[in-house]
C-alpha positions, 0 to 999 in steps of 0.5 A: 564642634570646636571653633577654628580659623577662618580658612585660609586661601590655601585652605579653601582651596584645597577644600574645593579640589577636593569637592571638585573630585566629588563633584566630577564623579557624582552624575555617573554614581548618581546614575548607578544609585538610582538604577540600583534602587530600581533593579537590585533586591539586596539588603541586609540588617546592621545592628537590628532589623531597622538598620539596613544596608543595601547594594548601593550603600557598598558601591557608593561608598567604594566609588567615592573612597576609591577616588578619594584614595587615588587623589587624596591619599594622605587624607583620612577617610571614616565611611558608615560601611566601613572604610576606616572608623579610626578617629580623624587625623589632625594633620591631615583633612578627613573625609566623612561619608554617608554613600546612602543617607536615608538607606530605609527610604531608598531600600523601600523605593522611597525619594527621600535619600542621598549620598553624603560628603563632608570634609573635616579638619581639626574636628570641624567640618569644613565643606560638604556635599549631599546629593539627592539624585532622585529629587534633583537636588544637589548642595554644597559649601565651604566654611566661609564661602556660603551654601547653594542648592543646584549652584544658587545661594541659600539661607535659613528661613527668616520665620521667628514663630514655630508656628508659622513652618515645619520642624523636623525630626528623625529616631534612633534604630533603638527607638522602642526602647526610647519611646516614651521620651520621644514622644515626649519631645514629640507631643512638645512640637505638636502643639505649637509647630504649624507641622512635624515631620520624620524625613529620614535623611539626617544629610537632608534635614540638615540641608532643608534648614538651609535652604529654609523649607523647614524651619528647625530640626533636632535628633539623637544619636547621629553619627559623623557621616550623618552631620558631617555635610549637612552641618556646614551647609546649614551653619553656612545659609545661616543657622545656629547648631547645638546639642539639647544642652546649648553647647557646641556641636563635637560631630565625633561625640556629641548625642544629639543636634538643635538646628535652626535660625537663632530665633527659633533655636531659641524656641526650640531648645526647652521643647527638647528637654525630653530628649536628654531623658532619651539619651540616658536611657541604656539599652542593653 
């Protein structure tokens, strides 16, 4: 993630009517979403047999970007389930969305799952929003402005030691081919974090950072959508971003995330070392 401009009035303002708009529409969707996972049996696989998408992952996706596209029509939209994979424009503010982050949780009746809405300019995100309707949870931000959790402030956890909370992680579809340095950063965090985790919700882990639940989060081969909100909630409450190498996050190349406060960025970042193995592994 490159570094850019703070924002400007007109910029920060723009960023808020467009999150406004997301914003007016989610009570309804999030309505619709939930009574889906309830009633509807339909789900098909992706890449493979773990990569699923369901109903609602469809019907997320075309409300939010139907909306969008009325409103915002010069803007650019890069959606998981299809709508305009191109690259962001740099003229312009891009939309990037999950319309279900966590679709093997919410196709298996689990609550761990959300709709995920980042804004990016100049490869940046610059505001999000991730609504978890099942466990009544919204957060939002805009880059400068801070992040909130059902409309109060957050910040990162304060904790300076790994074993005194959670770290969390999360795997790749392709993980069987992986395993071996997967677990290997694994067994790293077993024997110094006070727990490890595997949500399966990256918009989610990134906003359990922010709002100090968890205490640090890393992961491979997110996409965009997966980061795109997530990552300014979290950078706003406060926590330092990279990837397994320390360097700037790109969230259209780079293979993996470190999130925590900078103490336990600190830490983490030599127990992750396995997981740069992970990503030179090619899976054929």
């Amino acid at each position: 993630m490159k570094p850019v401009p703070e924002l400007n009035g007109e910029i920060t303002k723009a960023v808020a009517d467009r999150l406004s708009i997301i914003e007016a529409l989610l009570p309804k969707l999030e309505e619709e979403v939930l009574a889906l996972q309830e009633s509807s049996k339909f789900r098909k696989t992706k890449t493979n047999v773990f990569d699923l998408v369901t109903e609602a992952d469809l019907h997320s996706e075309k409300v939010i970007t139907s909306a969008i596209q009325k409103h915002f029509p010069k803007d650019t939209i890069v959606a998981e389930e299809g709508t305009n994979h191109d690259l962001p424009n740099p003229e312009s503010f891009t939309w990037v969305i999950d319309p279900i982050d966590g679709t093997v949780n919410y196709a298996n009746s689990l609550h761990h799952w959300g709709i995920s809405v980042g804004i990016v300019t100049q490869n940046t995100p610059v505001g999000g929003i991730v609504s978890a309707p099942a466990l009544n949870l919204r957060y939002r931000a805009i880059k400068g402005q801070g992040s909130t959790k059902n409309g109060t402030r957050i910040k990162v956890s304060d904790k300076s030691k790994l074993s005194e909370g959670v770290i969390v992680t999360g795997f790749p579809y392709d993980r069987a081919m992986r395993a071996e340095p997967l677990s290997k950063a694994l067994a790293n965090f077993l024997k110094v974090a006070g727990g490890v985790r595997r949500y399966g919700a990256a918009a989610l882990d990134f906003c359990s950072i922010a709002d100090g639940t968890t205490i640090g989060y890393y992961e491979m081969q997110l996409k965009p959508w997966d980061m795109a909100a997530g990552l300014v909630i979290a950078e706003e409450a406060g926590a330092k971003i990279t990837d397994f190498n320390g360097n700037p996050v790109d969230l259209f190349k780079s293979h993996g995330v470190v999130v925590a406060n900078s103490s336990i960025h600190k830490i983490m970042l030599p127990h992750t070392a396995p997981m740069l193995d992970a990503i030179a592994i090619t899976v054929k």
